[in-house]
BAFI-3210 file (N, C-alpha, C; in Angstrom, 3 decimals, decimal comma, padded with zeros to 6 digits):
// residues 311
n [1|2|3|4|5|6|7|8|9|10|11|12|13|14|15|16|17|18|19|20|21|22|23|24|25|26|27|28|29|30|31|32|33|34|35|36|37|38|39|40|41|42|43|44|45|46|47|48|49|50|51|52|53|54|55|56|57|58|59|60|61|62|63|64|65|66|67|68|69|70|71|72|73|74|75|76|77|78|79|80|81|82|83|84|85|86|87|88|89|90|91|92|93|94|95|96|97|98|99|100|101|102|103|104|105|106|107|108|109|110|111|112|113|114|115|116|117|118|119|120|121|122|123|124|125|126|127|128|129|130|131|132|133|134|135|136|137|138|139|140|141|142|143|144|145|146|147|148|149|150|151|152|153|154|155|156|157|158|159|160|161|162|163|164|165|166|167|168|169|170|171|172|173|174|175|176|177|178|179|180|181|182|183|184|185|186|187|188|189|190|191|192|193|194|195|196|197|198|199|200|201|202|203|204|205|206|207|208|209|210|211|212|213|214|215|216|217|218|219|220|221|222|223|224|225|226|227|228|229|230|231|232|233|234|235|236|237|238|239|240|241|242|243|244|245|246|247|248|249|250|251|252|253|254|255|256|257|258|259|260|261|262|263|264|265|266|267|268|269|270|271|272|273|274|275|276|277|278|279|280|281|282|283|284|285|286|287|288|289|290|291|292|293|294|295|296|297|298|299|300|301|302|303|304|305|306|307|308|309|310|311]
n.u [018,614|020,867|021,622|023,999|025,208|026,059|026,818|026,443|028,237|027,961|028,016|026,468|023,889|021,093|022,433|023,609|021,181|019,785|021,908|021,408|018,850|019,869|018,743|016,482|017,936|019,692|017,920|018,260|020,148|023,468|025,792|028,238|029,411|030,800|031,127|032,262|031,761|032,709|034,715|037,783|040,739|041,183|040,567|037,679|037,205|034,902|032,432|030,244|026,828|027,176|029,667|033,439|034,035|035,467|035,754|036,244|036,954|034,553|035,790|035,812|033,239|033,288|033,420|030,844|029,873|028,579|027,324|024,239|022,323|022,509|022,972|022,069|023,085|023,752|024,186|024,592|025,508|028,445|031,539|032,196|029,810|029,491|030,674|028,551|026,612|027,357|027,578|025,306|024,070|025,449|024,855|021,500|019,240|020,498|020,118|018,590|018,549|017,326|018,323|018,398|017,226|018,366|019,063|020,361|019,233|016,858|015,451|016,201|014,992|012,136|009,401|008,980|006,879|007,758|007,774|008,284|007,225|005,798|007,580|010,049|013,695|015,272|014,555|013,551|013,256|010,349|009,377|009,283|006,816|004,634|004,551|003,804|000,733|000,457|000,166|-002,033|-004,114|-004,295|-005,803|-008,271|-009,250|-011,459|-013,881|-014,017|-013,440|-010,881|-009,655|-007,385|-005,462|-001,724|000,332|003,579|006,064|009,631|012,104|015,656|017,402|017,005|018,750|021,030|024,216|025,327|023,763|021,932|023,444|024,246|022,143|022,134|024,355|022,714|020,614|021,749|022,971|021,039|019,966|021,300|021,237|022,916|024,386|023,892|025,697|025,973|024,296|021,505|021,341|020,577|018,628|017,707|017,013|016,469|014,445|012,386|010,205|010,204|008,443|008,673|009,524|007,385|007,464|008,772|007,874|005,202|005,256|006,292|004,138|001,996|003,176|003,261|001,160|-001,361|-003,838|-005,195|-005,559|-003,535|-002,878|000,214|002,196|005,492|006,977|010,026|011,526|012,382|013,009|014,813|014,279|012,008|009,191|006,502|002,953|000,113|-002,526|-005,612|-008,672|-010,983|-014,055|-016,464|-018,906|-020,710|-019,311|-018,406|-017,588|-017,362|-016,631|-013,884|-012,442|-012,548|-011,817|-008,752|-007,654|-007,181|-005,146|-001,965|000,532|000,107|-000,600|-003,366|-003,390|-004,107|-005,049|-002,777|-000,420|003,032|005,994|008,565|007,747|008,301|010,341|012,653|010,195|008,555|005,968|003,337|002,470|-000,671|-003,445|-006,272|-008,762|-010,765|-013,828|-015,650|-018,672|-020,318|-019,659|-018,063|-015,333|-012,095|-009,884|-006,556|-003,727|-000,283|002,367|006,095|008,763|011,065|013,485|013,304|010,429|009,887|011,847|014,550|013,375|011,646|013,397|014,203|011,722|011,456|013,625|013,338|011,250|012,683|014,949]
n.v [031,071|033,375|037,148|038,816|042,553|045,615|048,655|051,986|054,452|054,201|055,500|057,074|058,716|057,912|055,560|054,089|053,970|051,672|049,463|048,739|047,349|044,691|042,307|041,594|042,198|040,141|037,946|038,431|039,214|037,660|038,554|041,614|044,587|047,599|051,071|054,559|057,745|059,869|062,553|062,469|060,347|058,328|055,310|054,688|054,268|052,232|051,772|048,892|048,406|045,177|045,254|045,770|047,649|048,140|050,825|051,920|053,947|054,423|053,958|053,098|052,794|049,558|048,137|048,222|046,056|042,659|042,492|041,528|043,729|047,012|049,030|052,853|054,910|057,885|061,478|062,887|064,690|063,511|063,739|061,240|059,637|059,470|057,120|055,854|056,301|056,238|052,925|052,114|053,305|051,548|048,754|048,447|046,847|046,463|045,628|048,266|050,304|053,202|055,082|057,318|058,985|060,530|063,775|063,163|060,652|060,778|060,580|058,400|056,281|054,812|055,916|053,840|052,472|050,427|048,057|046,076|047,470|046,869|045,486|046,755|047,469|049,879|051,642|053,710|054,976|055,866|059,431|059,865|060,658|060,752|057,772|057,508|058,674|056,568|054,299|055,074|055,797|053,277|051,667|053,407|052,853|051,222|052,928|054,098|056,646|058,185|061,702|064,647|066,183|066,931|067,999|067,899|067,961|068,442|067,071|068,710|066,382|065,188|066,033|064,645|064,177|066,458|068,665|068,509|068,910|071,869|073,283|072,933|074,912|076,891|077,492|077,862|080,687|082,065|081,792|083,643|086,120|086,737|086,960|084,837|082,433|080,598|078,861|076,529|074,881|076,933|078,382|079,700|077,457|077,066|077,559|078,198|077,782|077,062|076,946|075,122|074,965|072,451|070,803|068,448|066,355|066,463|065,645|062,763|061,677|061,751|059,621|057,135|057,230|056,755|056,611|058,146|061,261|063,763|067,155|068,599|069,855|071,283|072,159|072,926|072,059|073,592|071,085|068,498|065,522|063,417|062,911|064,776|065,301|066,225|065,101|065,318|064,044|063,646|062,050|060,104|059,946|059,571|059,668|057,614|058,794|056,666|054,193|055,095|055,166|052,702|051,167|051,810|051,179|048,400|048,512|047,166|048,989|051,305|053,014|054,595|057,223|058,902|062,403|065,066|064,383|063,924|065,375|063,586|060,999|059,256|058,673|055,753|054,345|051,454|052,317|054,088|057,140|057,817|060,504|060,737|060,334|063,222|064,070|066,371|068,447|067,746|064,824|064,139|064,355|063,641|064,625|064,242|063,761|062,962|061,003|060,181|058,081|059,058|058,093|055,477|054,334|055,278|055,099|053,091|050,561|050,514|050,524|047,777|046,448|046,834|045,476|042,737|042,625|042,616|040,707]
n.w [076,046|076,693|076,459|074,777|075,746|075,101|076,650|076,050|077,999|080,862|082,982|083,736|085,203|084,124|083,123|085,078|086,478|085,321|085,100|087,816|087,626|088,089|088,764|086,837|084,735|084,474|083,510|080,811|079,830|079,434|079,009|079,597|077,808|077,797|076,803|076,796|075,981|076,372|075,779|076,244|076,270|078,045|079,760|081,783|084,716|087,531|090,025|088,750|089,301|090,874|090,912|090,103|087,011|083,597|081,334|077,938|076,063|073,735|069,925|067,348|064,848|064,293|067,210|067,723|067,164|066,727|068,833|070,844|070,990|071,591|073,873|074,575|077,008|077,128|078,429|076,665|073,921|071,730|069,596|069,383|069,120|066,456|065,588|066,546|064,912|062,182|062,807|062,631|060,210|058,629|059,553|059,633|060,443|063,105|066,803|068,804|071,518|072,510|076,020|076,323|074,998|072,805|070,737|068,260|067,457|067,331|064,288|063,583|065,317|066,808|069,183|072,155|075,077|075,935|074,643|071,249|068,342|064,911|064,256|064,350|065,571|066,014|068,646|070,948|074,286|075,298|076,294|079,743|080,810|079,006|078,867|081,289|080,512|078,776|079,948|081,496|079,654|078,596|080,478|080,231|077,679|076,880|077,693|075,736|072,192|073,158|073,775|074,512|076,596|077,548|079,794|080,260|083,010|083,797|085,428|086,273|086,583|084,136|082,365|083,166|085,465|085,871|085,651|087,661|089,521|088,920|089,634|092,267|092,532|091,449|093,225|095,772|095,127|093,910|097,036|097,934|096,684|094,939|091,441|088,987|087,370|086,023|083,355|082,656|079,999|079,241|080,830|083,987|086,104|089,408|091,864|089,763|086,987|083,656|080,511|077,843|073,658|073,155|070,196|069,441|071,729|071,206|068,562|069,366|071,142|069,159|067,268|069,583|070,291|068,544|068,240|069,743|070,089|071,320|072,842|073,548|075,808|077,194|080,173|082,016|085,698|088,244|089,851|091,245|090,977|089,783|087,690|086,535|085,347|083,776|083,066|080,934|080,038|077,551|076,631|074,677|075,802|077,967|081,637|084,973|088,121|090,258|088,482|086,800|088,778|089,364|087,319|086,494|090,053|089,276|087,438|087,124|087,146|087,867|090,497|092,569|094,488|097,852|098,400|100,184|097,503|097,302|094,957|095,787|096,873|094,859|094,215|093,184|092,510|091,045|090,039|088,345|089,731|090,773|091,103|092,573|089,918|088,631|087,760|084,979|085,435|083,172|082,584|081,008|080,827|082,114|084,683|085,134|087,656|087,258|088,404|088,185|088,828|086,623|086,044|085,929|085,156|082,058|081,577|082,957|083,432|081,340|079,360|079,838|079,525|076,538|075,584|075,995|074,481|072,302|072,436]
ca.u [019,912|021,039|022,081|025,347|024,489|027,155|026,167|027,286|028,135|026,922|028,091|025,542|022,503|020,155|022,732|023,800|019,812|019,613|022,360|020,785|018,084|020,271|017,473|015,772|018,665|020,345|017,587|018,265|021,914|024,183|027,479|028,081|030,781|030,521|032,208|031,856|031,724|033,753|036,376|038,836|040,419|041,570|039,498|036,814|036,778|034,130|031,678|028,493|026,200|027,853|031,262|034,459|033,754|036,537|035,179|037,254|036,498|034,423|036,861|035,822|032,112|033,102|033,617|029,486|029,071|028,837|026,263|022,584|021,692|023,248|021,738|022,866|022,622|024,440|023,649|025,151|025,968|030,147|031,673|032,287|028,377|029,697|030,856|027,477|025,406|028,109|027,186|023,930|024,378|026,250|023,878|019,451|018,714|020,614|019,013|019,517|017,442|017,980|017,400|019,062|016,978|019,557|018,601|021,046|018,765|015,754|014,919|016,424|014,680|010,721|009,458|008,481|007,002|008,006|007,407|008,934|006,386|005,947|009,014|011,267|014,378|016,387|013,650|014,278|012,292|009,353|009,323|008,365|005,161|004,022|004,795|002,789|-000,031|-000,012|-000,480|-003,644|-005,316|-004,894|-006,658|-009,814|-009,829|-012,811|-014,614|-014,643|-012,440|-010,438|-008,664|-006,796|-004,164|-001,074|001,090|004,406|006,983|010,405|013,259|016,301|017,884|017,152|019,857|022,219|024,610|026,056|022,814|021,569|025,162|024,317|020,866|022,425|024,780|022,175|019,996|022,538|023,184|019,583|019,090|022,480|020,763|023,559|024,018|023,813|026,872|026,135|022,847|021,204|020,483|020,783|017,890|017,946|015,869|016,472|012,905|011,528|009,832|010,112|007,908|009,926|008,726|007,256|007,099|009,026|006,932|003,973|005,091|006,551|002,863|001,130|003,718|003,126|-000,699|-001,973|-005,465|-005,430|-005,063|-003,400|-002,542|000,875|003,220|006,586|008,308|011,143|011,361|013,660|013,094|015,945|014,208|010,628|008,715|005,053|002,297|-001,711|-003,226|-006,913|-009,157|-012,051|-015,115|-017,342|-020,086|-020,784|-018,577|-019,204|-016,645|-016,507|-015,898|-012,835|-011,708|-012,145|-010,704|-007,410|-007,585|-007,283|-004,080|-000,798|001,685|-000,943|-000,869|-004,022|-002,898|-005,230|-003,594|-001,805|000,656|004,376|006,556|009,320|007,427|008,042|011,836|012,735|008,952|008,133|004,605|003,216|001,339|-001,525|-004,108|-007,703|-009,238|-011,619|-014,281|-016,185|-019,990|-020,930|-019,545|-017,090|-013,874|-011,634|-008,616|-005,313|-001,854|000,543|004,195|006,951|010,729|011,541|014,953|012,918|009,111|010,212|013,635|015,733|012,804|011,015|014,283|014,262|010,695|012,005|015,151|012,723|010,850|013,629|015,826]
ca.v [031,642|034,938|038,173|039,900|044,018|046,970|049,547|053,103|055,681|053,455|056,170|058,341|058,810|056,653|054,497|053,189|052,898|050,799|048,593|048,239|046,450|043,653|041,099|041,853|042,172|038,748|036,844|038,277|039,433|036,706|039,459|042,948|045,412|049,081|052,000|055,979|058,540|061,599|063,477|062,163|058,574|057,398|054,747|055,340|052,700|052,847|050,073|049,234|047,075|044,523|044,937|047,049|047,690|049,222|051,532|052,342|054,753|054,342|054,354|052,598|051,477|048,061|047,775|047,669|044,637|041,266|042,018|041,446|044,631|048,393|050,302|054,313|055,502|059,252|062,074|064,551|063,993|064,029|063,660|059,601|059,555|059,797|055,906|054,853|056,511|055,273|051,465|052,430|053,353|050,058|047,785|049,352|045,573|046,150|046,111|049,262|051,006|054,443|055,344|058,491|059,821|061,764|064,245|062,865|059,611|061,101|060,276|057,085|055,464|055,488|055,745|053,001|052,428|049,023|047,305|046,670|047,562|046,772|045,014|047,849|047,118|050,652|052,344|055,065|055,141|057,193|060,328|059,447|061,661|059,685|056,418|057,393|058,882|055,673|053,292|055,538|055,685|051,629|051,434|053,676|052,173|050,434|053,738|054,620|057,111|059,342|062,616|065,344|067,072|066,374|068,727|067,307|068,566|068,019|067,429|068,607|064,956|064,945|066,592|064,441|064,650|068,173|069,408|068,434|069,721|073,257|073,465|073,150|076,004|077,882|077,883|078,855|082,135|082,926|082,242|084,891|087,408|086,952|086,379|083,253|082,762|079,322|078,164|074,838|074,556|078,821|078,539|079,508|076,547|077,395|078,178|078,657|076,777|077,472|076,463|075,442|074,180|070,823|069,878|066,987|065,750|066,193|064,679|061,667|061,293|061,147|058,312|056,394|057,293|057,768|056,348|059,295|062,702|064,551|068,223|068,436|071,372|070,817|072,932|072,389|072,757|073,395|069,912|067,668|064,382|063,114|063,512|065,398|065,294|066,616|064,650|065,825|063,375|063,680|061,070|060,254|059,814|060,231|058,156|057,644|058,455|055,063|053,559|055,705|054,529|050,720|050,634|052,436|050,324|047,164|048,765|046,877|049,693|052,750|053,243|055,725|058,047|060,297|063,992|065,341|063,398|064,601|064,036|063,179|059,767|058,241|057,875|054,293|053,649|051,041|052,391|055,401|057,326|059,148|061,361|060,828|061,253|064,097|064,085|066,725|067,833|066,623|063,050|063,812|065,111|063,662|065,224|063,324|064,374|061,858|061,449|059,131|058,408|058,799|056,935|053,983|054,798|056,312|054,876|052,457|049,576|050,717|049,892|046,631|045,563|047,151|044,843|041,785|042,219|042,486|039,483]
ca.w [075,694|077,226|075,411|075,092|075,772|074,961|077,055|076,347|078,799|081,589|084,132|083,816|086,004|083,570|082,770|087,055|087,178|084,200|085,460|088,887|087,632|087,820|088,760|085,866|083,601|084,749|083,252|079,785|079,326|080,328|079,503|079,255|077,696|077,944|076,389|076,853|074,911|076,830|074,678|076,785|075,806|079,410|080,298|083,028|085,536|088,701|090,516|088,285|090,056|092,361|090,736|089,123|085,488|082,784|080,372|077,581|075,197|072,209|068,958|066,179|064,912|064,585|068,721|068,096|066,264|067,529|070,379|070,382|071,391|072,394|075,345|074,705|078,190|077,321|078,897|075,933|072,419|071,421|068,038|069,652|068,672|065,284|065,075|066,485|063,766|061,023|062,666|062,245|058,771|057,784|060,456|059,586|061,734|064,536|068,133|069,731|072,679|073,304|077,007|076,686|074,011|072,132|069,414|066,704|066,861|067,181|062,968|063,657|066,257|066,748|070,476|073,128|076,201|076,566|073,135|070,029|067,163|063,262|063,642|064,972|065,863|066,940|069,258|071,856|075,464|075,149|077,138|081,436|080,933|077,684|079,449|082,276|080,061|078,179|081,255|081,883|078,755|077,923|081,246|080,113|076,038|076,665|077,716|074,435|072,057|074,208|073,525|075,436|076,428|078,758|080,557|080,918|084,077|083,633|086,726|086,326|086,519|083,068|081,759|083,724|086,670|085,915|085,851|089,258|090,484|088,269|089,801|093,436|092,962|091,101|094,201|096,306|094,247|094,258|097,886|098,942|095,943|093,712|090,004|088,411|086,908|084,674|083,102|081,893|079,158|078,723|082,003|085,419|086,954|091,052|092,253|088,961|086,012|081,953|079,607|076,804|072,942|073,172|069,673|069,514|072,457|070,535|067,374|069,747|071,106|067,856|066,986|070,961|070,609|067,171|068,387|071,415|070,218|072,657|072,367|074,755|076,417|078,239|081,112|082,641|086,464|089,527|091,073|091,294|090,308|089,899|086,546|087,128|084,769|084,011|082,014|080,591|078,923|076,924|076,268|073,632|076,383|080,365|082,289|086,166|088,652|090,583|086,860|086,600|089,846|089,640|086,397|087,572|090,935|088,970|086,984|088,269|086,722|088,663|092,129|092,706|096,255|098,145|098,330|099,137|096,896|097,181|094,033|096,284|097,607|093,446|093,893|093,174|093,061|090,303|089,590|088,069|091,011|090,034|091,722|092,526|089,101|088,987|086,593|085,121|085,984|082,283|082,649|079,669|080,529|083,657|085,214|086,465|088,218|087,276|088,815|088,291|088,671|085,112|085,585|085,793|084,088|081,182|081,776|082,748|083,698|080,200|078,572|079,692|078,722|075,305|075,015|076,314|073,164|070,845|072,046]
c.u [019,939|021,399|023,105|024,964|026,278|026,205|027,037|027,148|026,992|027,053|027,556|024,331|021,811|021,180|023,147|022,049|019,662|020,352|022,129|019,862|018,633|019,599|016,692|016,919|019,565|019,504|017,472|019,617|022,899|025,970|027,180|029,056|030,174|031,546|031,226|032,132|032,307|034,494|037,701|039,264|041,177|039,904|038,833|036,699|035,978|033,157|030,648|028,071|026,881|029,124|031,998|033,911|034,888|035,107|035,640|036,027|035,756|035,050|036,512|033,884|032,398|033,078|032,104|029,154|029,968|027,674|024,730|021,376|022,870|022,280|022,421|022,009|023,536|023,869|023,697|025,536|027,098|030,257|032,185|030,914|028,386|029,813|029,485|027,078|026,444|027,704|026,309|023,535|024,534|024,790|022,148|018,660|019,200|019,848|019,550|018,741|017,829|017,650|017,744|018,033|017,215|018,715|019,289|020,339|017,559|015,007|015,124|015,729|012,901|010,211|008,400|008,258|007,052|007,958|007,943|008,142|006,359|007,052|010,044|012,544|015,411|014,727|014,580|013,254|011,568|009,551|008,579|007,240|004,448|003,718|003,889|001,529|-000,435|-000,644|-002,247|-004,610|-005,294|-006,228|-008,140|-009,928|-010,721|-013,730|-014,631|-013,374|-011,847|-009,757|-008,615|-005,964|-003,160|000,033|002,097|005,619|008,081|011,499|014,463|017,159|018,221|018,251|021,215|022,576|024,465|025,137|022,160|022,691|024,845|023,328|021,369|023,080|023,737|021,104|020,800|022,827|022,303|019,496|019,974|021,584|021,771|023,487|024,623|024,615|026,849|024,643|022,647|020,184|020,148|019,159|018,712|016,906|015,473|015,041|012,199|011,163|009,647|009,281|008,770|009,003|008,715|006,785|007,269|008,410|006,027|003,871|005,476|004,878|002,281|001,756|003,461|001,688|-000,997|-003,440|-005,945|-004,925|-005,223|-002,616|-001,445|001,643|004,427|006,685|009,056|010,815|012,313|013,468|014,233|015,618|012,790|010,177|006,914|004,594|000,744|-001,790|-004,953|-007,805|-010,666|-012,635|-015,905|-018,643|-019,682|-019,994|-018,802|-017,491|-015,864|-015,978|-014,324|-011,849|-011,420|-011,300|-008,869|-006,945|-007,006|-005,733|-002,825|000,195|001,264|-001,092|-001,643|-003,826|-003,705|-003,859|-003,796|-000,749|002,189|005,340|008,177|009,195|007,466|009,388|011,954|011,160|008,769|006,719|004,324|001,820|000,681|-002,491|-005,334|-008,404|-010,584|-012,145|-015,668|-017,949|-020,626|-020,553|-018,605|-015,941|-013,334|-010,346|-007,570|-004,182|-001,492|001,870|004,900|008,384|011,115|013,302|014,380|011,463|009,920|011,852|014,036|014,269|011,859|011,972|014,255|013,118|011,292|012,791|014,581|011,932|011,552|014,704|015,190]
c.v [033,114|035,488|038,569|041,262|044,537|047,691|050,608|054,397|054,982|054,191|056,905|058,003|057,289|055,098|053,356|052,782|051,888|049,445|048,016|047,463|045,335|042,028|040,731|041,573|040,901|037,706|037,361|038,438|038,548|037,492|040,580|043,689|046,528|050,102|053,264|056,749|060,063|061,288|062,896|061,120|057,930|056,704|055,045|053,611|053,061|051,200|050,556|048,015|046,730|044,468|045,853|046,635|049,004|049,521|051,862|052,752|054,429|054,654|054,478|052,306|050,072|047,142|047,895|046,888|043,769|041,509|042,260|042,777|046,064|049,180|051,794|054,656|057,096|060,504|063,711|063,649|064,603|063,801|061,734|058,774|058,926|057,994|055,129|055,115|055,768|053,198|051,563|052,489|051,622|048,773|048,663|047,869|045,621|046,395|047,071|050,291|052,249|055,179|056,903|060,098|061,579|062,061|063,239|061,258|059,931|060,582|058,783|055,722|055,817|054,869|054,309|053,377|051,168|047,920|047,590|046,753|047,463|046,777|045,628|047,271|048,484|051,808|053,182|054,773|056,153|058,302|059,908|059,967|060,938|058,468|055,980|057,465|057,734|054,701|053,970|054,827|053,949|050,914|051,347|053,801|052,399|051,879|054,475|055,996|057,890|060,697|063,776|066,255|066,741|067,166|068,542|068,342|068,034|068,147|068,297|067,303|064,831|065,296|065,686|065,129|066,196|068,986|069,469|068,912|071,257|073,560|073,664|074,758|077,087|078,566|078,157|080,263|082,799|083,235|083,633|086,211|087,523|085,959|085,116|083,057|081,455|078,630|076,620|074,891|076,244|079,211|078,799|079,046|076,361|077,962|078,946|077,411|077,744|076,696|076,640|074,780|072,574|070,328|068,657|065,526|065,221|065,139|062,822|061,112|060,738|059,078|057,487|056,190|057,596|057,669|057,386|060,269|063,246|066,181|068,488|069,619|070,172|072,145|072,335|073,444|072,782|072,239|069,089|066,344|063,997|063,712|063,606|065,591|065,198|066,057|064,808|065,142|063,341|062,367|061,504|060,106|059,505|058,652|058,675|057,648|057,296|054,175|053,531|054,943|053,306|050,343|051,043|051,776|049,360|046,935|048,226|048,153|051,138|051,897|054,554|055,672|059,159|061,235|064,383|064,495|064,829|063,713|063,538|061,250|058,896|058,220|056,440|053,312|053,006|051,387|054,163|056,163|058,394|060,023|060,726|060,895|061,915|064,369|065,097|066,902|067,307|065,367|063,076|064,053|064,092|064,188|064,344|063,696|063,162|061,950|059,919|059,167|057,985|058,020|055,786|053,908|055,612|056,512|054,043|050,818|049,413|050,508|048,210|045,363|045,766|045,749|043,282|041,253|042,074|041,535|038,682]
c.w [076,096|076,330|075,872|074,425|075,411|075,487|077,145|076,936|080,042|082,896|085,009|084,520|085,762|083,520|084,048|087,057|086,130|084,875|086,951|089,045|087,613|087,973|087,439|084,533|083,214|083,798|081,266|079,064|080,204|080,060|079,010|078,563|077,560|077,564|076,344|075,629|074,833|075,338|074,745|076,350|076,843|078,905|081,791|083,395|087,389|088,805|089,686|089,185|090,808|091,880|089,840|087,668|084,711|081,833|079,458|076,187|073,536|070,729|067,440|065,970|064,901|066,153|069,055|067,799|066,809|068,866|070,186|070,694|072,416|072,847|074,923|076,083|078,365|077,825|077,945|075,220|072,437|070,155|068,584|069,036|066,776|065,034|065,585|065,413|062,657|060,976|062,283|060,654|058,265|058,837|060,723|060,420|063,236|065,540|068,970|070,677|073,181|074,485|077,419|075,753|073,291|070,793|068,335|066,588|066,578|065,673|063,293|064,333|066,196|069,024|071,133|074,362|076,712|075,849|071,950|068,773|066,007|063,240|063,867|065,894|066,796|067,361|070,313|073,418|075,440|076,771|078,582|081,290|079,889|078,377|080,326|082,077|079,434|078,825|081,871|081,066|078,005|079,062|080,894|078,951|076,110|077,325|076,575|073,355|073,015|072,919|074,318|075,296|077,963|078,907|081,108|081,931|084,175|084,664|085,908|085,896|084,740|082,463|082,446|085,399|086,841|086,154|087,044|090,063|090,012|089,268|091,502|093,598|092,723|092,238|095,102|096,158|094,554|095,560|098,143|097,734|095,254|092,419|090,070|087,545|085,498|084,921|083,094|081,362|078,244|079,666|083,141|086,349|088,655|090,840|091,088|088,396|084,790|081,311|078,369|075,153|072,940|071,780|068,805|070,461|071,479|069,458|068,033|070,511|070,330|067,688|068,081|071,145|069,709|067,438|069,504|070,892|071,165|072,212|073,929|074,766|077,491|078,677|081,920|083,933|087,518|090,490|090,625|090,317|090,300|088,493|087,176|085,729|084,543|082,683|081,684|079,585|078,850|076,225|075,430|074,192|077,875|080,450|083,944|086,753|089,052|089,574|086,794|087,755|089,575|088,583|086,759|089,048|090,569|088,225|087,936|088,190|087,301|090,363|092,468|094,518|096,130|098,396|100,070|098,672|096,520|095,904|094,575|096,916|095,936|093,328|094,141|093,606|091,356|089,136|089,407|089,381|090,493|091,410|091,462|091,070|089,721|087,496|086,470|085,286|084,708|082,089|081,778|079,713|082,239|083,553|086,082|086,464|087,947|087,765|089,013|088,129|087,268|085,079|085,794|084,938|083,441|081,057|081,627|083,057|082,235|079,255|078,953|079,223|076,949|074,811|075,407|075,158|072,085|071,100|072,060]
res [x|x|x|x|x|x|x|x|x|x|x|x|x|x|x|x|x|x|x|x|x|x|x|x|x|x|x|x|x|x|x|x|x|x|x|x|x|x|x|x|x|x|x|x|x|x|x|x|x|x|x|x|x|x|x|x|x|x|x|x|x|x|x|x|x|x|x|x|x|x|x|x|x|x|x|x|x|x|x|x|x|x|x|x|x|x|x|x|x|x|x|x|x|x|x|x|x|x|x|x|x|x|x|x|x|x|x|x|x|x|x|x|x|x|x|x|x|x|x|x|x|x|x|x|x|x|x|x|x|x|x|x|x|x|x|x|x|x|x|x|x|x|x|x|x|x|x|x|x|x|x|x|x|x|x|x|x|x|x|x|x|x|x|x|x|x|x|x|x|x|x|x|x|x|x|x|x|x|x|x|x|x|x|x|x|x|x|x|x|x|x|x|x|x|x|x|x|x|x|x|x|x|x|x|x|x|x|x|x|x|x|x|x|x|x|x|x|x|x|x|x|x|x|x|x|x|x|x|x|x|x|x|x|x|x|x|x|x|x|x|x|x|x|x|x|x|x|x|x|x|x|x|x|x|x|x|x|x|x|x|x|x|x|x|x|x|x|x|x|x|x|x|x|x|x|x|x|x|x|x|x|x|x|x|x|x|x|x|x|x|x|x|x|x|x|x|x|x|x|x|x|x|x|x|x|x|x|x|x|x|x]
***
């Protein structure tokens, strides 16, 4: 038996790659309806997938009930937000996947990378850098406890269209030597990078990895799209390079690439591409670059294992 999805704000970046998986999504949602969440209350109508789709404005909570599951694919929270959390309120069973991971669910939801846990029903998509970190360290378990630290790198993209449109003019500005007339985010990400506080990361780690303490940092950076990430892990005893390798070799969801690795070659790439690990000269610590297209790791293909376990 197929599922009937609501998907809201399916316009947006995450939400076109989400609905592109349509191979994938065919064999579990047999219909769809979709409503936005602008200010505005025209309806938005545009091609998803292989065909026209109306959009009409989110109004009421009850235009969420009745379907086996709501995708939030928003790219910005409105006061329209307001009748999800109210369903939410009235419906603590419903199935609801957030690939947008919006603050105002943040309490609400607990994070995934592809699984629905102790029974969880409204989860969120764990952060692309988590996602990718996690596909490591289930790899190298069996070498014994781990713990670390992981260095996540954040596109642009994230924030949405507007923001990859801000980020264009903003490098323009820079290159002529004039001012920067509109931020993101209250940044100016053109040929720089911010370190910003990561500790909602962190606390979303603990919860994604409680058996892997990891001690984590975010910055945000002037790339368009691609998520980049150092991951640093510590052993409870010597481990051997070729080890490191074969196990990671054997990984379907890791694709280990000799360098240099560009994070331009992980658009629309299924697999998280890592780096060589490099391990230190006491046998206890190794070092790995990770990079992946977070609209799909850590996105829109990590929403759909999600919504696989919960119908």
């Amino acid at each position: 038996m197929t599922a009937k999805i609501l998907v809201l704000d399916p316009l947006t970046l995450i939400g076109r790659e989400f609905l592109r998986c349509d191979e994938r999504l065919g064999a579990i949602a047999g219909e769809f309806e979709f409503r936005h969440t602008a200010l505005d209350d025209e309806h938005q109508i545009s091609e998803i997938a292989s065909g026209p789709a109306l959009v009409p404005p989110l109004d009421d909570p009850e235009e969420l009930d009745g379907f086996d599951a709501v995708v939030v694919a928003s790219d910005a929270v409105s006061s329209r937000h307001d009748h999800l959390l109210a369903f939410l309120d009235d419906h603590p069973r419903a199935a609801v996947v957030d690939l947008s991971r919006l603050a105002c669910l943040d309490g609400r939801t607990r994070p995934s990378n592809g699984e629905a846990p102790y029974d969880e029903r409204q989860l969120r998509v764990a952060h692309p850098a988590l996602v990718a970190a996690a596909a490591v360290i289930e790899v190298l378990a069996p070498f014994g406890r781990l713990h670390g630290s992981l260095a996540a790198v954040d596109p642009v993209s994230t924030s949405g269209r507007e923001a990859v449109e801000l980020l264009a003019q903003q490098a323009r500005q820079r290159a002529l030597g004039a001012p920067v007339n509109e931020r993101i985010h209250g940044h100016v990400l053109a040929f720089n990078m911010v370190p910003v506080d990561s500790d909602e990361l962190q606390q979303e780690a603990s919860l994604l990895l409680p058996d892997t303490p990891l001690a984590v940092t975010r910055c945000l950076s002037g790339c368009f799209h691609g998520h980049l990430a150092h991951l640093g892990l510590g052993f409870s005893q010597n481990v051997e390079t070729h080890d490191i390798d074969e196990a990671l070799s054997q990984a379907e969801t890791i694709a280990v690439e000799d360098l240099p690795l560009s994070l331009d070659s992980v658009i629309d790439n299924d697999q998280v591409m890592a780096s060589a690990p490099v391990v230190s000269s006491d046998g206890r610590q190794v070092a790995i670059t990770l990079m992946a297209d977070g609209l799909r790791i850590g996105g829109a293909l990590t929403a759909i294992d999600i919504l696989e376990s919960l119908i």
